[in-house]
C-alpha positions as CSV (number, residue, x, y, z in Angstrom):
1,X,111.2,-144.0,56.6
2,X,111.0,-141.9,53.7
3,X,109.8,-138.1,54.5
4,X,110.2,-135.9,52.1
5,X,106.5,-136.3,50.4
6,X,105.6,-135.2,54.5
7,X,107.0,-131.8,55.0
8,X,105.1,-129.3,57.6
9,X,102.9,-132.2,59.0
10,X,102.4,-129.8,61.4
11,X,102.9,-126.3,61.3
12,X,105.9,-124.6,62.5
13,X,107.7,-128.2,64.0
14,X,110.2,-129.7,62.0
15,X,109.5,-132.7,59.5
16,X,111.5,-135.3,62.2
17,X,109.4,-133.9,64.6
18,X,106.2,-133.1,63.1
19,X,106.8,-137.1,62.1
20,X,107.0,-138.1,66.2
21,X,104.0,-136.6,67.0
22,X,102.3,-138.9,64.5
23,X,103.8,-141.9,65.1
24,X,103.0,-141.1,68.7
25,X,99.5,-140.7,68.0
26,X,97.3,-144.1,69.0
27,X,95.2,-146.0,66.1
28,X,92.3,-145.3,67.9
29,X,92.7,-141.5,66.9
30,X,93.5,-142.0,63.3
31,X,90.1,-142.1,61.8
32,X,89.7,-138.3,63.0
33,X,93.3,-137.2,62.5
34,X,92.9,-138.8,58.5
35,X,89.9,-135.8,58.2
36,X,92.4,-133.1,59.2
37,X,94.2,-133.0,55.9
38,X,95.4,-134.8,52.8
39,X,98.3,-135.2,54.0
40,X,97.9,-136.6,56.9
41,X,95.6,-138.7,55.3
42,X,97.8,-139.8,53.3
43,X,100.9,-140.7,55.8
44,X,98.0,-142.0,58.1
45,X,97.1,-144.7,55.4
46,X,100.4,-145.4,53.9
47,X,102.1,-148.6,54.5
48,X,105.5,-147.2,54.9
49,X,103.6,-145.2,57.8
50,X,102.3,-148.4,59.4
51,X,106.1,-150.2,59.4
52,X,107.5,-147.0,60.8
53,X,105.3,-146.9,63.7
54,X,105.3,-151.4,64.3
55,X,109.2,-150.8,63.9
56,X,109.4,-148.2,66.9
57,X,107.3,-150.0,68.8
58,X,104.0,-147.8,68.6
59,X,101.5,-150.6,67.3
60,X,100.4,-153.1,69.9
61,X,98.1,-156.0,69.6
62,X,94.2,-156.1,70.2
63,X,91.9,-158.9,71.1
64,X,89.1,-159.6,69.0
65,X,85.5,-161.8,69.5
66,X,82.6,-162.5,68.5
67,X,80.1,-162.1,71.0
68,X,76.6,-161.7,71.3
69,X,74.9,-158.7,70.8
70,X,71.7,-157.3,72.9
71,X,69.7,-155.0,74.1
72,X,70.2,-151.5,72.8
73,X,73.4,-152.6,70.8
74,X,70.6,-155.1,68.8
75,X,71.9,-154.1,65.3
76,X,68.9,-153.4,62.2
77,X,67.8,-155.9,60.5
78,X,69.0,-158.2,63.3
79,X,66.8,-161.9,63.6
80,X,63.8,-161.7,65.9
81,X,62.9,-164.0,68.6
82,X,65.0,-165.6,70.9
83,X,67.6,-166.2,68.2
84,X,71.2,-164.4,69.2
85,X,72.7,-162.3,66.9
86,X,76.6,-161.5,67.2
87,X,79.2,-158.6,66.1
88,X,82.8,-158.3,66.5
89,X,84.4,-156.7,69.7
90,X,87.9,-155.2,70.1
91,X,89.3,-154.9,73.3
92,X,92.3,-152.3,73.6
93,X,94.5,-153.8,76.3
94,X,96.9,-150.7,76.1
95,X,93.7,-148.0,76.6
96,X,91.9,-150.7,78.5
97,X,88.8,-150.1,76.3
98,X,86.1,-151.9,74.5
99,X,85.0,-151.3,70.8
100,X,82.0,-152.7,68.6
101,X,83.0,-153.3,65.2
102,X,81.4,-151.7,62.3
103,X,79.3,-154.9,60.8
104,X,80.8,-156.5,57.8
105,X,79.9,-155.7,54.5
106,X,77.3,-157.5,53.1
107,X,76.3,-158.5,56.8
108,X,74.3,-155.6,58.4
109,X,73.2,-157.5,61.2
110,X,75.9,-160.0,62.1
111,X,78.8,-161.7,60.5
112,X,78.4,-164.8,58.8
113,X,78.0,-168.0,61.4
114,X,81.3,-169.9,62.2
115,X,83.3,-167.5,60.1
116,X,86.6,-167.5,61.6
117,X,89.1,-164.5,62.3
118,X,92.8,-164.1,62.2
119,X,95.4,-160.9,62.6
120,X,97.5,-160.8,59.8
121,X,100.1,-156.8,59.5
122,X,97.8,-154.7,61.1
123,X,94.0,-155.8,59.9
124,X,91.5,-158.3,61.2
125,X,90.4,-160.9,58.5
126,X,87.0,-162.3,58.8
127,X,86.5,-165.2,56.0
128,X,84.0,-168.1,55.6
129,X,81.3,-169.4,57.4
130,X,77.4,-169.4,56.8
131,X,75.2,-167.0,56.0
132,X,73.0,-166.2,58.8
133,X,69.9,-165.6,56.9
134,X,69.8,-168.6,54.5
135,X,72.4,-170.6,56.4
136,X,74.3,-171.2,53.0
137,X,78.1,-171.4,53.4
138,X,80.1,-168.7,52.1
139,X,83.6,-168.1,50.9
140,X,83.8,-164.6,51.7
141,X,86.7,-162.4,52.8
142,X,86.2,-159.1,54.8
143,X,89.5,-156.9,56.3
144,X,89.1,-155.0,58.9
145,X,91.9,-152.3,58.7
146,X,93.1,-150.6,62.3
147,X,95.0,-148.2,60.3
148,X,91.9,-146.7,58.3
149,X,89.8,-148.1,60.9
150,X,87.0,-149.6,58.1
151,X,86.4,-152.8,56.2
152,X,86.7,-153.8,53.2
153,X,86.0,-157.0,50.8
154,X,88.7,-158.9,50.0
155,X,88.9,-161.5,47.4
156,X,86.8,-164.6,47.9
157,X,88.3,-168.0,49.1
158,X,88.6,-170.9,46.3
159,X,85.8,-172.4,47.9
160,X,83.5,-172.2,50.3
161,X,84.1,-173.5,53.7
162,X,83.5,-173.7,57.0
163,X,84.7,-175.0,60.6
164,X,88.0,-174.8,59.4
165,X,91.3,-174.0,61.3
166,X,93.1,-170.7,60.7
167,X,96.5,-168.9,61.3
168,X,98.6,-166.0,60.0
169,X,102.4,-165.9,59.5
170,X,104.5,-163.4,57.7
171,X,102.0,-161.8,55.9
172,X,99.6,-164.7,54.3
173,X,96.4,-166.1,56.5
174,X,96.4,-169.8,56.0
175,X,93.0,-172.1,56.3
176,X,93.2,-175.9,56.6
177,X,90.7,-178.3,56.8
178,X,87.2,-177.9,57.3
179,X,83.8,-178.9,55.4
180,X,82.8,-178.0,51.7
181,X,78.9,-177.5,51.0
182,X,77.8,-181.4,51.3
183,X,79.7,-181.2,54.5
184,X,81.9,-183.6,53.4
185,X,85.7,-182.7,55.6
186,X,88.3,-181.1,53.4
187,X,92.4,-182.1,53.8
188,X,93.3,-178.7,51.3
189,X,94.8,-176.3,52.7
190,X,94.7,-172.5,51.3
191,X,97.4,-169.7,51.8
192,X,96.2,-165.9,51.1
193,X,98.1,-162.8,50.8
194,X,97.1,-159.5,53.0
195,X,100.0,-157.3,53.3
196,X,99.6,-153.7,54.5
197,X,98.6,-150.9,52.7
């Protein structure tokens, strides 16, 4: 990895070592470490960064769900009655923790119904599915980055769809299948691009 834009990540270590102690540090922490300074703001966010650390071995894989939300973790805005509402949980085998998700943008109170998720280099992507207000499909993309640790919008399917099946290889999410708007079932399939960075 490249270095030189990096010097004095920390003060008084060397730039190789000043480097370990980053790499070292766990995703969890970068959202606070990214407010120290620029630059490690910078290295924290940077897609050279990201390889570094999945190249060494110091990126490991989370599980994420959907699961219901209640009681005090009942989100504003969130439906009344006996109606369930839903957020995204990580759990963090390697720090044997559990983490709600920031909602979705767009979604305060819950993602959109029967969206469906899929890793792809480091982010979670969240696409399709109904809105759970007017229970209109959607062709919506969100990324959830574990890097920067926020989401963003990405850009919108083709079409909308839901109950389709998804996967990720090298790089690009693929959907197949699924049902369009009259809920008629869909052969297409749809390849999208999220690399890191």
């Amino acid at each position: 990895m490249e270095t030189a834009m990096f010097t004095e990540l920390i003060p008084s270590l060397p730039q190789e070592l000043g480097l370990e102690c980053m790499t070292r540090l766990p995703y969890t922490a970068h959202r606070v470490a990214s407010q120290v300074c620029k630059q490690w703001c910078d290295l924290l966010e940077s897609k050279d960064f990201y390889y570094h650390r999945k190249r060494l071995g110091y990126t490991h894989e989370v599980a994420c769900l959907v699961q219901a939300v209640q009681g005090s973790d009942v989100l504003q805005g969130s439906k009344q009655g006996n109606s369930p509402c839903f957020g995204i949980t990580v759990l963090d085998s390697a720090s044997q923790t559990w983490e709600r998700l920031d909602p979705v943008p767009q979604y305060p109170s819950e993602p959109p119904l029967f969206c469906q998720l899929a890793s792809c280099e480091g982010k979670l992507v969240v696409m399709g599915g109904w809105d759970p207000v007017t229970y209109e499909q959607v062709s919506h993309v969100f990324v959830y980055d574990f890097t920067k640790r926020k989401w963003r919008e990405g850009r919108e399917m083709p079409s909308k769809r839901s109950f389709f099946a998804i996967g990720s290889h090298s790089g690009r999410v693929y959907v197949v299948g699924g049902h369009d708007e009259n809920k008629n079932a869909l052969k297409n399939r749809v390849g999208l691009r999220f690399e890191q960075g």
